[in-house]
Structures are given as C-alpha cells and as structure tokens.
N, C-alpha and C positions, 0 to 999 in steps of 0.2 A: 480453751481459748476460742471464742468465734470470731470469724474472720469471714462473714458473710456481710455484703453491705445492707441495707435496712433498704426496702421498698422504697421506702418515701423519700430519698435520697436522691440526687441527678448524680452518674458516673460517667467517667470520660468519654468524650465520645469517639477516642481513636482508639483500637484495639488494639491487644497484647500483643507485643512478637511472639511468634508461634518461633520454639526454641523443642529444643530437645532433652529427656527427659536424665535428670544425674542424681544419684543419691551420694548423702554426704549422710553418714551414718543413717540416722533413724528420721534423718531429713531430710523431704526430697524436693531438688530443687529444677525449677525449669518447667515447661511444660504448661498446665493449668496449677501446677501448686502455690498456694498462697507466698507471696514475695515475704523472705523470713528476713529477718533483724540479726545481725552479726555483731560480737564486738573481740576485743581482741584484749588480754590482763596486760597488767602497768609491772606486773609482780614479775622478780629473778625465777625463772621458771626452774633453777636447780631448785628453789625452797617449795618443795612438791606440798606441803601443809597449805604455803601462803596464796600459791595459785590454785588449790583449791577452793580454798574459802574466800577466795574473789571470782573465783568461775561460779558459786553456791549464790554470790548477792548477784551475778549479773542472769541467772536461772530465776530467781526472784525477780526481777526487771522484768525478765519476760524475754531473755536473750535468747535465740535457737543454737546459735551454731558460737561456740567459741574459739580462739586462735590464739595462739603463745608462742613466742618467740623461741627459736633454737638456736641458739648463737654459739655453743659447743657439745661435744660428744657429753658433756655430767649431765648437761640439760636434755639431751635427747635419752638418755638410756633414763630418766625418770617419767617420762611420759605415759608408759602402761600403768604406773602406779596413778600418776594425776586421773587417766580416762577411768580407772577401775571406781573411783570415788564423785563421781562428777555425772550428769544425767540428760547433758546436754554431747553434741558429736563435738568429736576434738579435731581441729587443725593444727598443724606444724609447720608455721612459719620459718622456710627456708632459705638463706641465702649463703652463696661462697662457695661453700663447703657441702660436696654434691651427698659424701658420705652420712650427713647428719641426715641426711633423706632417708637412706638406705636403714638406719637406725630407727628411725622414727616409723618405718614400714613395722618394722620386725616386732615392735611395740605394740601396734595396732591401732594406730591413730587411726581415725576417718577419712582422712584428706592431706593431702601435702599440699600447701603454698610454695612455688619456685617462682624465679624469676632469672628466664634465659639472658638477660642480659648481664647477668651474672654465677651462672653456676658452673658455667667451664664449657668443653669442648661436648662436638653432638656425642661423646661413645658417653660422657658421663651423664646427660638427660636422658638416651637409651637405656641405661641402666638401672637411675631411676623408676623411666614408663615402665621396666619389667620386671621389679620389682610391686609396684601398683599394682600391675595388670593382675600378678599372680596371686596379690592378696585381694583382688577386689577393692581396691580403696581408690576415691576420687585424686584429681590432680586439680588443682586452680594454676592456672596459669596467671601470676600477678607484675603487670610490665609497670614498674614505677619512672616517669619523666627524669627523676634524679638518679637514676640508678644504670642509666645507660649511657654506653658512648655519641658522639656527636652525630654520628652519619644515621642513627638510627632515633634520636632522638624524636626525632616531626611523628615518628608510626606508634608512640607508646599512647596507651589508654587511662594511663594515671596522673593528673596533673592536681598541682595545688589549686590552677585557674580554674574555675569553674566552669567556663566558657572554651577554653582547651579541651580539658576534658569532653564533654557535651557533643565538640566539631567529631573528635576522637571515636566514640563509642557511635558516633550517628554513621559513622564510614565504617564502623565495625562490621555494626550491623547488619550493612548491607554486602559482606564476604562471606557470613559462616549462621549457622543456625546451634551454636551453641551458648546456652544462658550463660547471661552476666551477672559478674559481682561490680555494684557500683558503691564508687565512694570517690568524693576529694579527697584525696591527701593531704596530710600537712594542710590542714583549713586550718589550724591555729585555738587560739582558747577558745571557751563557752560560744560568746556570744558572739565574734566574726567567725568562729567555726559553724556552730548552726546556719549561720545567714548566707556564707559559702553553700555548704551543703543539702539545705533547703533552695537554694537556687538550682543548683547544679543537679542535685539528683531528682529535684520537683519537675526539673524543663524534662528529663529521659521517662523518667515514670509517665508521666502526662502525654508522651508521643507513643508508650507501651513499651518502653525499651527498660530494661532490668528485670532480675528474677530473683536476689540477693542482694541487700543493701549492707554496708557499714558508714557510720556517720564517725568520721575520726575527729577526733577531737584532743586539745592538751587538755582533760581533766577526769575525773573520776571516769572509767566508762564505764559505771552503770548509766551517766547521764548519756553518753552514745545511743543506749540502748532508748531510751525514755524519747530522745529528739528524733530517733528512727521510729520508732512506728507513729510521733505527731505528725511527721512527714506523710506516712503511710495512712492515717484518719483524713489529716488533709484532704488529700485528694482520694480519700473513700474506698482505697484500696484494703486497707485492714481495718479492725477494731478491734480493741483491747482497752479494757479499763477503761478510767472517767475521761469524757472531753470535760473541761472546764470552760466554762461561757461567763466570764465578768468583764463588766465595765471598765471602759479604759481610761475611768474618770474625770471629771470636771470640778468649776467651781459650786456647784451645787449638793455635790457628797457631803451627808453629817453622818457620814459609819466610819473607821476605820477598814474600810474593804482591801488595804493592800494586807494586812494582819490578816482580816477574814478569811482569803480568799487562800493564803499561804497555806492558812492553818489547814482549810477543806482540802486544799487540794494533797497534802501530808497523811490527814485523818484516812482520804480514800484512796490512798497511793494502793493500797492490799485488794481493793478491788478488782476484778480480772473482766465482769462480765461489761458489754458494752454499755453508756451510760453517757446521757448529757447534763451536767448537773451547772445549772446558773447560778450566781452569784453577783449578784446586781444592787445597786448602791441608790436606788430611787424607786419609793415607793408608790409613784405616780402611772410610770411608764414602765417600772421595770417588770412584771407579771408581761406586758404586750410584748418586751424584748427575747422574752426568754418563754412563749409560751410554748415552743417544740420544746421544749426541756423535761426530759424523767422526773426531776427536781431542783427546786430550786428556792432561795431566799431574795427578798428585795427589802434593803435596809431603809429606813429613814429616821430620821432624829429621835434616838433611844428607842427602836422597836423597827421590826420589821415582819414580813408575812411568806410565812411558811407555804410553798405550794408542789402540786404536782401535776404534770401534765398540763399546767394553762389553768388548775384548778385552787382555790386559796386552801389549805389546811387547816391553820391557825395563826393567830396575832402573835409572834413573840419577841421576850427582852428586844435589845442590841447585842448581852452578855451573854445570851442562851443560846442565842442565832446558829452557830458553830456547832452546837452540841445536838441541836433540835434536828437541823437536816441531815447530819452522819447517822443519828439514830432513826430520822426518817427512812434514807438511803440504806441502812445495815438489816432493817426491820421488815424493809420490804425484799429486798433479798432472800433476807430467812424465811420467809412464807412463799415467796414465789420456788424455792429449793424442796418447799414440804410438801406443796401441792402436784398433784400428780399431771402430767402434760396431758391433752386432752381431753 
C-alpha cells in the first residue's frame, strides 16, 4: 500500500500533532505513522466463521485495524480462534462487564476498547491495565456522549454532532500527547453518515489532530472502510487505489456516464496502487479537465477518446469505453510491475 503523497501535490499546511508512539498489533499507531483506517464487523461475534469472513472482505478494503464487539463471556472466549484466522490486528470492543476484558487479554487480542464510563469501579480498570500491561497489548480508551452520566457528559470526546466532537477532541488535545482514534458516532446511514464524518473528521485531520480514524456508518462497513481513506486522499494524507475524477454532469452529456463511471469505478475497486483515473462526459473539454489524470476517457455522442497523462491514446466506441480504459489501466500496471525500478 503507498501512502506517500505525490510531489505535485499542495499538503496541509498546519502540521501533525506530535503524539506518542502505540502499537496496536502489527499496526503502529501515532507518532509519524501513516493515519490507518478502522472499522468495526456488523456480525454476532460468537459465529467465529461469520466474523471472519467479514473481517477477510473489510482486509480487502484496505481495512488495518479491526474491532468486534464482546457483549458476553461465549463471544470473548472465541476471539483467539477469530485472531488466529484474520491478518489484520484485533480489538475487543468492551463494555459493562470488566471481566470480558480480562478474557479477551488471555486470548490475545491486540487491544482492548473500554469505556470508563461504564465498566465499573477504579479496582476493576486496575485490573484490566494489569492485565494489558503484562500481555503487552494496547488499551483504547473509547468515551461515547451516550454512554455516560450527566455530570460528566460536557468532557466526553465521542459525539454524533460533528461539531461537539471537533470542540471535544480540540481541548483534548491540548491535555495529553497521546494519539487519537477519531470517529462521529452514531453519524447515521451512507450518505448523512459520510457527510457527518467528512465534516467532522475533515475539520481535526486538517488542523493535524488524529492518528486513527473510523468512519461509523448504518451500513456494510466495508463502505466505512472505502469513505475513510477518500477522506484521507482528500485532504492528501494517504493514497490507496483509484481516485475517480468524473463529471458532475450537465445538459450537454450524450454518454451514459452515471453507468460508465459506476462500472470503472467497480472494474478498478482491486486496484491498491495510487491512481487518478477520469471519467469525463465531453469530448471537447474533457482531456483539459482531467489532464493531471494517469487515465482517463472523455465521452461524446457514440465515441469517446482514450488517453493518458493529458495525452490521446485512441478514438473509441461509447460501448468499448469501459472495457478500453480498465484494460488501459490493468496493462499498464502489469508492465510497470515487470520492469525493474531504476
């Protein structure tokens, strides 16, 4: 995966909080390391099969770090079996029940998720911390606004508001030098959950505050994992796989470009290496729109033109269009993989 920004690029120009460094298994996070992508399974984590093979597609995504819920002793005592099968570092989502912690150590997760505002009195987070301590494994401290009592409610860092949050994590910051895990909570389905969580973790990223993102969302999270690192391409902090650059259309489009564009951006979902691939619905303008593009097509009535880098390739269908730039894109890959670096 690279996760270097591209020279020709402008990057923020407020710099990172200097944070202190935590490894979360084979992940480390804080410090200089690249801000990783988090998401968390939808799956009954006693059905150690089903949380696997959803921890497997969100590893495909591009996910680092996963997290599952432990809501009793059957689901923590299968946790060694889930990490043994999985390739990504495990957390153990804990609440209540301080014991499920203590379980989930003995497992060998990578990390505990707790939240003081619910796991009982200080002998039982002692207990906890010392059992961590002694396995080496991280601790996330995770304060959710809904999950606390009233007098302490104004000091929690987890809010569904995006702008709570934000107030929250900016006054953190300035107490402790230890990296964040940033996420809205409870942002809701797809599309007012992204637009939450692109607000809210866009304003912290942007002033250099997180080192761990989760974009929570009601739906599949592999799409968490996909809307976290466009947040992180956004604003130029990671790359991974294709940006997509098409038009936001007009009355002048004669391509079907909402199909097009579907199709591309599906075709090169398997690609990992960084990549701006356009998709442009005017054959006039569209090559000037999209000439920082690796590749790209610009459609117009029954044909459009193949190019690369600002340059034309070839004339093709409207029908081939789709087929021509993946094979463009897939072909150029495979030869830049065969030739030797330098």
């Amino acid at each position: 995966m690279t996760t270097d920004v591209r020279p020709t690029q402008p990057a923020l120009s407020r710099p990172r909080r200097k944070t202190r460094v935590v490894r979360v298994g084979s992940v480390v996070v804080g410090g200089d390391a690249p801000i990783s992508v988090q998401s968390m399974t939808t799956t009954d984590t006693r059905d150690a099969a089903a949380t696997v093979a959803e921890i497997r597609r969100l590893e495909e995504a591009g996910c680092e770090i996963a997290r599952v819920a432990v809501p009793d002793r059957e689901a923590a005592t299968v946790l060694g079996a889930i990490k043994r099968e999985i390739g990504v570092p495990l957390v153990a989502d804990i609440h209540f029940d301080y014991r499920l912690a203590l379980i989930a150590a003995e497992q060998g997760v990578d990390c505990l998720r707790i939240n003081p505002g619910n796991i009982g009195e200080r002998s039982r987070i002692e207990a906890v911390v010392k059992a961590a301590k002694e396995r080496r494994i991280s601790i996330r401290i995770g304060v959710n606004a809904g999950s606390l009592e009233e007098d302490i409610l104004e000091r929690s860092l987890k809010a569904s508001h995006p702008l709570l949050a934000v107030q929250a994590y900016r006054l953190m910051a300035e107490q402790c030098d230890y990296p964040f895990h940033l996420g809205i909570t409870e942002a809701g389905p797809l599309v007012p959950g992204t637009v939450k969580s692109s607000i809210g973790l866009g304003l912290l990223l942007a002033e250099g505050i997180g080192d761990t993102i989760r974009v929570s969302l009601t739906a599949d999270p592999v799409e968490e994992v996909k809307v976290g690192f466009e947040i992180l391409k956004a604003l130029r902090l990671r790359h991974r796989g294709v940006n997509i650059i098409s038009c936001p259309t007009c009355g002048r489009l004669e391509i079907d470009l909402f199909r097009l564009a579907a199709e591309i951006e599906r075709r090169l979902a398997h690609v990992t290496e960084p990549l701006d691939v356009a998709v442009l619905g005017c054959v006039v303008n569209g090559i000037g729109e999209g000439r920082e593009a690796d590749f790209g097509i610009a459609g117009g009535k029954g044909v459009g033109l193949l190019f690369r880098k600002g340059e034309i390739v070839r004339k093709v269908k409207e029908a081939e269009l789709a087929d021509a730039l993946v094979d463009l894109v897939e072909s150029s890959l495979r030869h830049s993989a065969l030739t030797p670096a330098g």
